[in-house]
C-alpha positions in Angstrom: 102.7 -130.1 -108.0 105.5 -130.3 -110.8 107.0 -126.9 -111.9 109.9 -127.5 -114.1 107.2 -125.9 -116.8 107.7 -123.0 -115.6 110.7 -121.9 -117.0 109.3 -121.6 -120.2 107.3 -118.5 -118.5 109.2 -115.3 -119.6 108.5 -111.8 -118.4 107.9 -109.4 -121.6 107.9 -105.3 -121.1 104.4 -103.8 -119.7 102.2 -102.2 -121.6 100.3 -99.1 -120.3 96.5 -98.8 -120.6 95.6 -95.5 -122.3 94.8 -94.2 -118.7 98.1 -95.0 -117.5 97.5 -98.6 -116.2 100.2 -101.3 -115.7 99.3 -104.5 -117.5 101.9 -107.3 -116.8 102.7 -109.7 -120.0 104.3 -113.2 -120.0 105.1 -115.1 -123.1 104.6 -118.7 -122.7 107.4 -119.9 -124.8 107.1 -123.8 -124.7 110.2 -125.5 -125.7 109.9 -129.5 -126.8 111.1 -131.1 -124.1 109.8 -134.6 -123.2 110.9 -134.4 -119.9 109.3 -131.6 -118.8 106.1 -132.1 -121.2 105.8 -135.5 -119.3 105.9 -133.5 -116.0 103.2 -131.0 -116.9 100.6 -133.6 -118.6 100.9 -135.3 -115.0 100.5 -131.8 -113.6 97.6 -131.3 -115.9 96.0 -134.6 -115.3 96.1 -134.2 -111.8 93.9 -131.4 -111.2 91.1 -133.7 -112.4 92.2 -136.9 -111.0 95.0 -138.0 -109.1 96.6 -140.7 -110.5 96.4 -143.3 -107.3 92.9 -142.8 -107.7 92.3 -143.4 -111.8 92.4 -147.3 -111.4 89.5 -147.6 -109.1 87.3 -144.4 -110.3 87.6 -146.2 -114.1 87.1 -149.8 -112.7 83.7 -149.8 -113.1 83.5 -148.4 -116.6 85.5 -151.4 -118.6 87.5 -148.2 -120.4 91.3 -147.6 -120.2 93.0 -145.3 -118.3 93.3 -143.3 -121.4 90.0 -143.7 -122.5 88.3 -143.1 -119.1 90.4 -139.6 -119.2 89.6 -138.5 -122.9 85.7 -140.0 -123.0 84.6 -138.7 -119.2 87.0 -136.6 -117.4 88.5 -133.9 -119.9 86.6 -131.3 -121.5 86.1 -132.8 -125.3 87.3 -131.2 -127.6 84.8 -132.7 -130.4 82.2 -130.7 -128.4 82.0 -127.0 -129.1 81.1 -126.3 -125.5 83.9 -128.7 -124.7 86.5 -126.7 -126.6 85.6 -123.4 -124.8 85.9 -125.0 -121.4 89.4 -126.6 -122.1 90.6 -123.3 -123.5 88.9 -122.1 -120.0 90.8 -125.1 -117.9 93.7 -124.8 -118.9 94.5 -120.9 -118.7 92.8 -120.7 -115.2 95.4 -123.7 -114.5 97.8 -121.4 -116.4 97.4 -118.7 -113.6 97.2 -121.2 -110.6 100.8 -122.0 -111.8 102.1 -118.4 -112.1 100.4 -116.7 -109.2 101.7 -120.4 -106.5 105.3 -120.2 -108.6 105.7 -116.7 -109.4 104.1 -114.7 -106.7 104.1 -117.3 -103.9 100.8 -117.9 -103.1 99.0 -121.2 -102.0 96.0 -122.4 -104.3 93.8 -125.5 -103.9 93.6 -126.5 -106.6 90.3 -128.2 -106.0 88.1 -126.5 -108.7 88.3 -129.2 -111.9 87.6 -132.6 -110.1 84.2 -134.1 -109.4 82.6 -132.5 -112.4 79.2 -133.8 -113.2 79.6 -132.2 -116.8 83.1 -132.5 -118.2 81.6 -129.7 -120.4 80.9 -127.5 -118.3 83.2 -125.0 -116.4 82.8 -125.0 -112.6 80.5 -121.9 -110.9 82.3 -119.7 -108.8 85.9 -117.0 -108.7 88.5 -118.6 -111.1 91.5 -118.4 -109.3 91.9 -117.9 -105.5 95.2 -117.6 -103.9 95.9 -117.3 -100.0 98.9 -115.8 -98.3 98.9 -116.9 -94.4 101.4 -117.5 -91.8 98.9 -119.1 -89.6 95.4 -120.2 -90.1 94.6 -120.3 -86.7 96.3 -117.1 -85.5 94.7 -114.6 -88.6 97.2 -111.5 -89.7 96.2 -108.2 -90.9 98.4 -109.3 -93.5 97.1 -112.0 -94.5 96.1 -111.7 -98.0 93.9 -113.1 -100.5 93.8 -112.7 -103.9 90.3 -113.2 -106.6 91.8 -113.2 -109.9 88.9 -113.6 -112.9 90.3 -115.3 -116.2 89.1 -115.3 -119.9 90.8 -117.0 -122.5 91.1 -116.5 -126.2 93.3 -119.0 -127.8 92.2 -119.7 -130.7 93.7 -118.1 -134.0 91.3 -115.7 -134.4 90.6 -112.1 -134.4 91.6 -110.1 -131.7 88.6 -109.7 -128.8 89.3 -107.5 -125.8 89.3 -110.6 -123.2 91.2 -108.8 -120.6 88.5 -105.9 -120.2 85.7 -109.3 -120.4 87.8 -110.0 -117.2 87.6 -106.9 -115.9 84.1 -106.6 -116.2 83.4 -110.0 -114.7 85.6 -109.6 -111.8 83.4 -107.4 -110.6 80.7 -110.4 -109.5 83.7 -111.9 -107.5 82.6 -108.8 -105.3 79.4 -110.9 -104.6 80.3 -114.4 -105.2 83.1 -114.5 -103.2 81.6 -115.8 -99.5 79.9 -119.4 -101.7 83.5 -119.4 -103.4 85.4 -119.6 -100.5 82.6 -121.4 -98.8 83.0 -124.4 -101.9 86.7 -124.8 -101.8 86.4 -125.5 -98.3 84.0 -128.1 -98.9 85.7 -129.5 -101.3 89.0 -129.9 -99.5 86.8 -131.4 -96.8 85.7 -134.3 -98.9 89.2 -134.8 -99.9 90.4 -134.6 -96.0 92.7 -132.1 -96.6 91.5 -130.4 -93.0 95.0 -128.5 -92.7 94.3 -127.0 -96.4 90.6 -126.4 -95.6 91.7 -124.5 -92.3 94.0 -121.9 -94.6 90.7 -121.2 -96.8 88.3 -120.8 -93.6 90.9 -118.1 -92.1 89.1 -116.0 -94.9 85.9 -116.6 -94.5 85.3 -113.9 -92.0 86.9 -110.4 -93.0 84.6 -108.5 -90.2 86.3 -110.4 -87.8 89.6 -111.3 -89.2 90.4 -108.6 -91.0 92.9 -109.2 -94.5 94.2 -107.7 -97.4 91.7 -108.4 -100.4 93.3 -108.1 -104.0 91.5 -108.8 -107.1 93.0 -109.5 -110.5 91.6 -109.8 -114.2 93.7 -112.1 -116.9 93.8 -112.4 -120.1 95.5 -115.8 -121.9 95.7 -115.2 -125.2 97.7 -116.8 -129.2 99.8 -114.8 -130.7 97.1 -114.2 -132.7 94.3 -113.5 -131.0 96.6 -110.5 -129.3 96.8 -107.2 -129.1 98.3 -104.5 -128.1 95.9 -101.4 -128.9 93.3 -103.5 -127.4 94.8 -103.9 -124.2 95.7 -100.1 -124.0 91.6 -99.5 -124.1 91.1 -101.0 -120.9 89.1 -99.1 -118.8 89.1 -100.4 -115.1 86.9 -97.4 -114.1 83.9 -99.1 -113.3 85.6 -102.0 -111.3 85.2 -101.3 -107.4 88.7 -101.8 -106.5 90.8 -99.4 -107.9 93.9 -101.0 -107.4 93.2 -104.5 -109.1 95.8 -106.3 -110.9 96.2 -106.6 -115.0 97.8 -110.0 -116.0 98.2 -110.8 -119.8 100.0 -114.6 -120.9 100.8 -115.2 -124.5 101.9 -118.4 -126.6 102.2 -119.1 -129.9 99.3 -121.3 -131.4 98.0 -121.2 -127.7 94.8 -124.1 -128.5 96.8 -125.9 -130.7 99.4 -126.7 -127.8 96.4 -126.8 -125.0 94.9 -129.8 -127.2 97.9 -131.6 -127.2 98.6 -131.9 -123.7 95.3 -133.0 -123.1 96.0 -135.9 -125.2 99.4 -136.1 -123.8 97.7 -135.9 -120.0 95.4 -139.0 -120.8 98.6 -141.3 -121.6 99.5 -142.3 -118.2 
């Protein structure tokens, strides 16, 4: 996975909920550089089909490779439905990248290939990350992280996504056993047994006992953010007391995720 995009990730000051919260704030400042662009359309592309794999899965359909992408793979964004879920896409892909880059921890990445419904967003936790020295000897260390992510970014009025998350993330309570269950499964039908062997170490905290973190985001415009907003965020009701706040920015956020769509189906 390509990750010279992520230098245009820049760490802004936190802001502190009214109840004395931490939330953490990046600025996605994107910078036009073809280069890099180039690298994260692939990037992008790939989490819904690999690129050795385009020419036969399109064969049968008479389109191009661009069209194949843009008419049955992406989310479209004619579709009103297929607007929200790109928006959705993209910022869960969005956190893949900062919580593997930034905080080191290995995704699957598994979550936006084999859709039946381009869109549709796939059931289950947004974003899981796994920290492990050794599937097959499990750490009390260990950790895995259930981030929830909501998106807003559109230029519109200000909503208060990251207490959405927040209140959502508290299903990944109950969903998370089928989650981890599905990203094994999936990485099974992809043979990626070493990868699925990571996820299954989790499967089991009775037994093999882990640190569990959980983490609500917020991927917002310019626009659509704000700060008072985020200073009502009440995580009171959320049964671990100790999850994570996670706020990325850009300028014209949906405009930009719209163009690398269409950038990610030139290949």
């Amino acid at each position: 996975m390509s990750s010279s995009h992520m230098k245009y990730f820049h760490k802004q000051p936190d802001i502190t909920t009214n109840t004395g919260r931490k939330i953490t704030i990046y600025e996605l400042n994107v910078e036009k550089n073809i280069d890099t662009l180039e690298e994260w359309a692939k990037h992008l592309r790939e989490h819904y089909c690999l690129d050795d794999e385009i020419d036969f899965l399109r064969s049968g359909t008479g389109l191009s490779r661009e069209d194949y992408l843009s008419q049955m793979i992406f989310p479209d964004p004619k579709n009103g439905m297929g607007v929200a879920v790109m928006s959705g896409d993209f910022a869960e892909i969005l956190v893949h990248d900062y919580i593997e880059f930034i905080e080191q921890y290995y995704t699957t990445r598994t979550r936006y290939s084999r859709k039946v419904n381009r869109n549709s967003s796939t059931m289950g936790s947004d974003v899981l990350g796994y920290k492990c020295s050794n599937a097959t000897m499990p750490n009390k260390n260990d950790e895995l992280k259930v981030l929830e992510v909501k998106a807003q970014s559109s230029e519109t009025k200000p909503e208060n996504k990251l207490q959405t998350a927040v209140n959502h993330s508290v299903k990944d309570v109950a969903r998370l056993a089928e989650s981890l269950n599905a990203e094994v499964q999936r990485l099974v039908d992809k043979n990626r047994y070493d990868d699925a062997k990571i996820v299954r170490r989790f499967q089991n905290k009775t037994d093999r006992p882990y640190k569990l973190n959980f983490s609500a985001v917020a991927v917002h415009s310019t626009t659509s953010f704000s700060e008072d907003l985020l200073k009502e965020v009440d995580i009171s009701n959320h049964p671990d007391y100790n999850i994570n706040l996670l706020v990325i920015r850009s300028e014209k956020m949906m405009e930009f995720v719209k163009e690398m769509y269409v950038r990610a189906s030139k290949c």
